[in-house]
C-alpha positions as CSV (number, residue, x, y, z in Angstrom):
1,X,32.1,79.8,-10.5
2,X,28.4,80.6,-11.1
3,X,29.6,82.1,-14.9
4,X,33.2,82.7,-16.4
5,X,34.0,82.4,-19.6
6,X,36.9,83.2,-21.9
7,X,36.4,84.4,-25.8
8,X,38.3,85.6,-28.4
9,X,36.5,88.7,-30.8
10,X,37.8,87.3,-34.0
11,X,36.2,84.3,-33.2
12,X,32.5,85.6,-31.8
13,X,32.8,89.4,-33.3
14,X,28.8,89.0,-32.0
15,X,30.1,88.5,-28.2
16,X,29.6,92.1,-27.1
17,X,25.6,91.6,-27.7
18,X,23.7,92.0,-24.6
19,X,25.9,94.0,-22.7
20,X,25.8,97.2,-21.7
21,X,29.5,98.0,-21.1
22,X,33.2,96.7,-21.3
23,X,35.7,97.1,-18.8
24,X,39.2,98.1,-19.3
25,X,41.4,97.2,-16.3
26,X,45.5,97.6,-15.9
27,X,46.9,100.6,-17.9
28,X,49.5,102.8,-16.8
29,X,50.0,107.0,-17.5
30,X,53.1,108.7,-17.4
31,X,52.4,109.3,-13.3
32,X,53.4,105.5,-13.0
33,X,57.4,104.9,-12.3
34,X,58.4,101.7,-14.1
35,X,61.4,100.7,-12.4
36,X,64.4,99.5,-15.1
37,X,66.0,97.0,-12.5
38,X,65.5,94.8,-15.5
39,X,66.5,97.0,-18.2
40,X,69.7,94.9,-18.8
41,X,68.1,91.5,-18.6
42,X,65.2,92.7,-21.2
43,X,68.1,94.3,-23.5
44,X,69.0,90.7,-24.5
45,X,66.3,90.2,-26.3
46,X,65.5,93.1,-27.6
47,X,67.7,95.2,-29.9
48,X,65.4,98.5,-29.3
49,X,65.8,98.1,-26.0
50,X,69.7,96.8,-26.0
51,X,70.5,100.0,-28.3
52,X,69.5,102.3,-25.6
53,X,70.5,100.5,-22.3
54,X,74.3,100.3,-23.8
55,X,74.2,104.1,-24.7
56,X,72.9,105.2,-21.6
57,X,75.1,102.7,-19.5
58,X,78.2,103.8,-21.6
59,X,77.3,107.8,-21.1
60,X,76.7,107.4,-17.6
61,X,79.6,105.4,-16.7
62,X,81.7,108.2,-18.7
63,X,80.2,111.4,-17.0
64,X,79.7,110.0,-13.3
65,X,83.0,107.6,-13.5
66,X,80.8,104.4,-12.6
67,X,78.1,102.0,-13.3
68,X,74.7,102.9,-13.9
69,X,72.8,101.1,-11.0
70,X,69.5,100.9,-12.4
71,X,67.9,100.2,-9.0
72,X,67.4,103.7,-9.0
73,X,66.8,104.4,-12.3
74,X,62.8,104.2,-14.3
75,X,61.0,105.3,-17.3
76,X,57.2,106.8,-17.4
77,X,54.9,106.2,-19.8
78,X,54.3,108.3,-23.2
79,X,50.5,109.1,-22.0
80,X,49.3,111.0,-19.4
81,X,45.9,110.6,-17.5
82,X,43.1,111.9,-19.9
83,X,45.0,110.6,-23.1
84,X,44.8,107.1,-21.5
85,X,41.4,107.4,-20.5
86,X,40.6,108.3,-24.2
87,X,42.8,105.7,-26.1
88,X,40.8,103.2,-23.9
89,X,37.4,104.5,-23.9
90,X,37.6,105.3,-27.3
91,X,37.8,101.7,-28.8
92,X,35.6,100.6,-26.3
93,X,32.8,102.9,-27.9
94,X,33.7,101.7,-31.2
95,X,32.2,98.0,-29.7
96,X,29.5,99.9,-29.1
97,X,29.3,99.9,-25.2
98,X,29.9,102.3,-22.9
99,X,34.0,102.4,-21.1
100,X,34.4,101.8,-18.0
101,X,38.2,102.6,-17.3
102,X,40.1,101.5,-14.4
103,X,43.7,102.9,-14.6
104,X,46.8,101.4,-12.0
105,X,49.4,103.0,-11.9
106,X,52.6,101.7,-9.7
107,X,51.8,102.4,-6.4
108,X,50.1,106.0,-7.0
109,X,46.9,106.9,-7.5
110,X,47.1,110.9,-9.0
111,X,46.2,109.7,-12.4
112,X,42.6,108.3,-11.6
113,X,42.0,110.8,-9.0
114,X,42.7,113.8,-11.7
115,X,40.3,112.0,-14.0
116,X,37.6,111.7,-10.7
117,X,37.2,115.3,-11.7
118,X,36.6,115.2,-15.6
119,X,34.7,112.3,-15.7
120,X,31.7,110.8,-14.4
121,X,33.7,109.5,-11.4
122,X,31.6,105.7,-11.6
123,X,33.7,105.1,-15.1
124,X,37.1,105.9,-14.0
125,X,37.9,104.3,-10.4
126,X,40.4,105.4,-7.9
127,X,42.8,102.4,-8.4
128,X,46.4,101.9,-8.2
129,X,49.0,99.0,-9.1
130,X,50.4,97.6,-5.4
131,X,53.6,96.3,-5.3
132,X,54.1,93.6,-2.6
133,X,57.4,92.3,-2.0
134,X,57.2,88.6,-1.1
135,X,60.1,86.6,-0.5
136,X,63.1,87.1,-3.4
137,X,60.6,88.8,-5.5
138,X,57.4,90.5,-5.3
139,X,53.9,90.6,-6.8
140,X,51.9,93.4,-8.2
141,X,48.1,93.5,-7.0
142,X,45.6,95.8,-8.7
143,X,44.1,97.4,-6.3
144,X,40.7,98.9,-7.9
145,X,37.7,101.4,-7.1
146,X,38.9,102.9,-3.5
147,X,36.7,105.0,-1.8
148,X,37.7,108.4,-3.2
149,X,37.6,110.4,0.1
150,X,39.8,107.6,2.1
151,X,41.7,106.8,-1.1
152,X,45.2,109.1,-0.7
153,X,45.3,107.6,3.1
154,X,45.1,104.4,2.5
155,X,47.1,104.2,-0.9
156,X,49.8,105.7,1.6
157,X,49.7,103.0,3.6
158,X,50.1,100.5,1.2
159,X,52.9,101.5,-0.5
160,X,54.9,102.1,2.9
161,X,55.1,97.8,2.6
162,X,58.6,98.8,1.0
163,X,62.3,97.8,1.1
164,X,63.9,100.2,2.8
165,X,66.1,101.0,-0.5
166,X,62.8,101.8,-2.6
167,X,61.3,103.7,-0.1
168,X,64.8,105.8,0.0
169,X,64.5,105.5,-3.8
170,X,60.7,106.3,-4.4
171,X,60.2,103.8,-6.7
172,X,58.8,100.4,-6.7
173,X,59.7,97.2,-4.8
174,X,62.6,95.1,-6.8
175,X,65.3,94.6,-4.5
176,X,66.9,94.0,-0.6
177,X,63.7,93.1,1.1
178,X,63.9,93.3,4.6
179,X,62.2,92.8,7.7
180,X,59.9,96.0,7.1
181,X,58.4,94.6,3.6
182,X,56.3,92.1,5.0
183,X,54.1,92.9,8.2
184,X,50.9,94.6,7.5
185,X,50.3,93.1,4.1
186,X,47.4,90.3,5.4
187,X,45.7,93.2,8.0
188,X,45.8,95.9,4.8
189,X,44.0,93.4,2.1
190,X,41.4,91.8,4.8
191,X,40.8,96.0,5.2
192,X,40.4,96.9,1.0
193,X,38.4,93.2,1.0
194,X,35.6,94.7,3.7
195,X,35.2,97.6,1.4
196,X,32.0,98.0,-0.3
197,X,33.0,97.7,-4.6
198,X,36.6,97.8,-4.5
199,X,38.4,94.6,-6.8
200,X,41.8,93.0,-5.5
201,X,43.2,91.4,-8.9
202,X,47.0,90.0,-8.8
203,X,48.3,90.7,-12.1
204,X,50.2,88.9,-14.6
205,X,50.5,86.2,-11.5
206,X,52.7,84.2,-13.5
207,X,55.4,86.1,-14.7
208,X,58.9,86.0,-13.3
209,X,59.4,89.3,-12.9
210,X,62.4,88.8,-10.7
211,X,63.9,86.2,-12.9
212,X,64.2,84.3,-10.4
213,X,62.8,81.1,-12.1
214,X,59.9,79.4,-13.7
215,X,59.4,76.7,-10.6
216,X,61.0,79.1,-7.9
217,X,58.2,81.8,-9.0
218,X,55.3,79.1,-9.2
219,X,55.8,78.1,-5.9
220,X,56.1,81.6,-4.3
221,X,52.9,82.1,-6.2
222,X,51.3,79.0,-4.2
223,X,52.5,80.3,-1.1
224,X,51.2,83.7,-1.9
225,X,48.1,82.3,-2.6
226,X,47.3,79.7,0.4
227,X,48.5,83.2,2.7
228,X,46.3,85.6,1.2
229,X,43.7,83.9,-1.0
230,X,40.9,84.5,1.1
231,X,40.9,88.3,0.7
232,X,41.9,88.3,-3.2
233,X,39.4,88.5,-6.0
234,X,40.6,87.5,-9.3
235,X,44.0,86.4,-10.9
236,X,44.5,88.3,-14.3
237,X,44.7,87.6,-18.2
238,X,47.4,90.0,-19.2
239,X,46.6,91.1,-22.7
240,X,50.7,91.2,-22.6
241,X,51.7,87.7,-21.8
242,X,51.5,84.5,-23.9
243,X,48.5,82.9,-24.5
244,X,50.1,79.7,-23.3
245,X,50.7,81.5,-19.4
246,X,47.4,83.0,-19.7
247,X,46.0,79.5,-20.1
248,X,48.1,78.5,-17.3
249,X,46.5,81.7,-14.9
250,X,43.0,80.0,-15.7
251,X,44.5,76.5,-14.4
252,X,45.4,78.0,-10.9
253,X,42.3,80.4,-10.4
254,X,40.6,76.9,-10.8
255,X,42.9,75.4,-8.3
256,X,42.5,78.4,-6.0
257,X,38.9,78.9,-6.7
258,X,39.5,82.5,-8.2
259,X,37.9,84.5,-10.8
260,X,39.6,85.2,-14.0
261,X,39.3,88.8,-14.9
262,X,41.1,91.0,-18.0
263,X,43.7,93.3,-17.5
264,X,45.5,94.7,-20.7
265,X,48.6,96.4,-19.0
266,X,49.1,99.1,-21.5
267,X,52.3,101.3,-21.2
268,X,52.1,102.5,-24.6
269,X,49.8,103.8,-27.0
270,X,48.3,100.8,-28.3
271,X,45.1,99.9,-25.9
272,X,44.9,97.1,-23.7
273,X,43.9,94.0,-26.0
274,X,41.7,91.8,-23.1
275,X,38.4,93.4,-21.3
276,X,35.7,92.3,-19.7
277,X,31.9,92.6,-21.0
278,X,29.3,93.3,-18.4
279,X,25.6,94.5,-18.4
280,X,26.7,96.5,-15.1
281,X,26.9,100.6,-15.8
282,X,29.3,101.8,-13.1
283,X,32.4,100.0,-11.9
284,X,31.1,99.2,-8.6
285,X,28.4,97.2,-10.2
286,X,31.1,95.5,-12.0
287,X,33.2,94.9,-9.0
288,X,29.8,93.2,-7.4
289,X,29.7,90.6,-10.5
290,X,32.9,89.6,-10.2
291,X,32.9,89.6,-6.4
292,X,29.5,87.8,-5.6
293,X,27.9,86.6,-8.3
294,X,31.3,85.1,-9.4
295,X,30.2,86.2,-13.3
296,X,33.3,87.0,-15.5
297,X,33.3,87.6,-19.0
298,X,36.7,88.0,-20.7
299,X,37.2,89.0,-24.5
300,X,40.2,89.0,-25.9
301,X,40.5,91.9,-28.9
302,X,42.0,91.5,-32.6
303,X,45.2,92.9,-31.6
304,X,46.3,90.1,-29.4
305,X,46.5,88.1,-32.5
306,X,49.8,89.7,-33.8
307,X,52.8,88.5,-32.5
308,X,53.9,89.7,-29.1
309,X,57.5,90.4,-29.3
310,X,56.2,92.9,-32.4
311,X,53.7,94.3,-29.9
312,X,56.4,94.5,-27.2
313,X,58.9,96.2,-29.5
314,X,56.3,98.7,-30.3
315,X,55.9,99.5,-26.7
316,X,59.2,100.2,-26.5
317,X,59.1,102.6,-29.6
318,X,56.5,104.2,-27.8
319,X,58.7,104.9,-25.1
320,X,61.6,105.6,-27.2
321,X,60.0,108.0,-29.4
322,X,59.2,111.7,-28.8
323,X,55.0,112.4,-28.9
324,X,53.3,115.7,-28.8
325,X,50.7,116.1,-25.7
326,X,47.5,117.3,-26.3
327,X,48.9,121.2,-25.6
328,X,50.8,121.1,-28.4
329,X,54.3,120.4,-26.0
330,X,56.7,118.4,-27.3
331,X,57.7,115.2,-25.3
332,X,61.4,113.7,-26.1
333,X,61.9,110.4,-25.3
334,X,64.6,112.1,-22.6
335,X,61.8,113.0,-20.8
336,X,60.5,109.8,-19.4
337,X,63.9,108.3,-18.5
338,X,65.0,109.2,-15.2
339,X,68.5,107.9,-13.6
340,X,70.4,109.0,-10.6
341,X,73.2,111.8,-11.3
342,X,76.4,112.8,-9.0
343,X,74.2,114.1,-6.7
344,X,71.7,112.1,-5.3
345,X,69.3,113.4,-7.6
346,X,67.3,111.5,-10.4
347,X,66.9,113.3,-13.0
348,X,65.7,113.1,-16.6
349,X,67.5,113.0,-19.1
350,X,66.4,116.0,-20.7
351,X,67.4,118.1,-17.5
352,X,69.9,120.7,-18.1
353,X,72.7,117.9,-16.0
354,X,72.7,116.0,-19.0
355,X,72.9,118.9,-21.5
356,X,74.9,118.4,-24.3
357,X,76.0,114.6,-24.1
358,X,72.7,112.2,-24.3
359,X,69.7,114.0,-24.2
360,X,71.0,115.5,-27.9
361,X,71.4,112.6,-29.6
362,X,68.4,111.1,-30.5
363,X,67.6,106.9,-30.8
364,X,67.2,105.6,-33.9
365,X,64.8,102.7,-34.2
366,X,62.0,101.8,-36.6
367,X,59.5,104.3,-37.8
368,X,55.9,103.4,-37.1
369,X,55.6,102.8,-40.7
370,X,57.8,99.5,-41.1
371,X,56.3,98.2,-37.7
372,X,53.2,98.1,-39.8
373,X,54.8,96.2,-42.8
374,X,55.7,93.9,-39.9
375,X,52.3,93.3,-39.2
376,X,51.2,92.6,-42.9
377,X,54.3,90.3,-43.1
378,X,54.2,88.1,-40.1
379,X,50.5,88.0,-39.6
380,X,49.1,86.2,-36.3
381,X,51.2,83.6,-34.4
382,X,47.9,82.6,-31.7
């Protein structure tokens, strides 16, 4: 690597100095579907979370006389397109640079391409969140800066490299991979590799998200690697994983001779908590840094510093909480849970189906308030 380096803002408040712009890459509106495969396994440590998988698992089972297969079943995210755009962009002007904002949602583009028209399209890229089922689990590739007038084709075609179930399902890939999921996915990333300023990042590359363990996962990750290395870009810092696997990520881009690049993967409303600094002023710019010159400049912001199951539990509030949208609408947090009814159907909660048993009774949960006494009282574990 000509230049890549990896600082911490509390550290070097200074670092920002000579650049002309940050970079805020992996964030998710509410036109992403965020599967809840894993609801059950992320209830067990999280009593938030565990509260309102065993009410909705209990109702469910009560009204459709079964269990709640949660294969079919996903949330959204509190924030739509422009709010995201802004809760980004606006601490990255309070650096004093200028945002460039890369949103990925799962395996859509309509957020970024709605913002294409309200912003100078240069700062918000085309970009989506691939999911690519490999072997018993799958990885998720940002997929970033697609040529807007060839974007809806092609983000099409990736996200036919499906199980058959999720493709039945619209949603993304967790589960029965079969013969379908896998041919096409070296010929598609040679074809976004060939593209003039488009980034291929894999993100969060050491997370289990399958659960399907530590080793078994590391070892897919090699193969996924030595298969399709040549036509990636970057493996990412997730501004939501341990410091410890992020430190791990930089071990294996060495390994793999990859770039490191930031990615804060922000479901909520807190923003992402890793960028990158660059003296480039449109993404494509950016994307040539990191894809020729090999220069990557990763800062990691003052909020990384608190504890990350208090940060995780917030982005469940954040979920679990009902927001007002820039209209004035009120947004329960029925709204952004979706599960299959009787029918076929998935539905929100909110929908008139599930009138008068769940969507009435509202979650109770810490108020914003004692999550920050949490913060005054625990301070930073990094």
């Amino acid at each position: 690597m000509k230049h890549q380096s990896v600082h911490f803002l509390w550290n070097e408040p200074e670092i920002t100095t000579g650049f002309a712009s940050a970079v805020s890459l992996h964030s998710h509106t509410d036109r992403s579907r965020e599967g809840l495969y894993d609801a059950p396994r992320y209830a067990k440590a999280n009593a938030l979370v565990g509260l309102a998988v065993a009410r909705i698992s209990a109702r469910y089972r009560k009204l459709v006389g079964q269990d709640l297969d949660f294969r079919n079943a996903y949330f959204v995210p509190p924030l739509g397109p422009v709010e995201s755009y802004r809760v980004e962009a606006t601490q990255i002007q309070a650096m004093g640079l200028n945002p460039i904002v890369s949103i990925t949602d799962h395996d859509t583009i309509e957020g970024p391409a709605q913002l294409q028209s309200l912003i100078e399209p240069e700062r918000v890229p085309v970009s989506l969140e691939w999911t690519v089922p490999f072997g018993p689990s799958y990885f998720h590739v940002g997929v970033h800066n697609l040529p807007p007038q060839l974007a809806a084709g092609i983000a099409f075609e990736l996200c036919e490299i499906r199980c058959s179930h999720c493709l039945m399902s619209r949603v993304s890939c967790v589960d029965n991979h079969d013969a379908r999921c896998f041919p096409g996915v070296a010929d598609r990333l040679e074809r976004l590799a060939s593209m003039p300023g488009t980034l291929i990042v894999v993100n969060h590359p050491l997370w289990d998200v399958r659960g399907i363990g530590e080793r078994a996962h590391r070892d897919l990750l090699a193969l996924f690697l030595s298969r399709y290395g040549e036509w990636l870009d970057a493996l990412e810092l997730n501004g939501l994983r341990s410091w410890e696997e992020n430190r791990d990520v930089m071990e294996v881009s060495r390994q793999n001779h990859l770039a490191v690049i930031s990615g804060g993967d922000r479901h909520g409303f807190e923003p992402n908590a890793v960028v990158n600094l660059t003296k480039a002023e449109t993404f494509s710019e950016f994307a040539e840094e990191i894809r020729a010159d090999r220069t990557s400049v990763v800062v990691f912001l003052k909020q990384y510093q608190q504890p990350l199951t208090l940060r995780v539990l917030r982005v469940a509030w954040d979920i679990l909480k009902s927001s007002t949208a820039p209209n004035g609408d009120r947004k329960r947090w029925t709204d952004r849970i979706f599960l299959p009814w009787i029918d076929g159907r998935v539905l929100a909660l909110s929908s008139q189906e599930w009138s008068g048993t769940l969507a009435n009774k509202p979650i109770k949960g810490p108020q914003p308030s004692e999550c920050l006494a949490c913060d005054a009282a625990h301070g930073s574990e990094y």
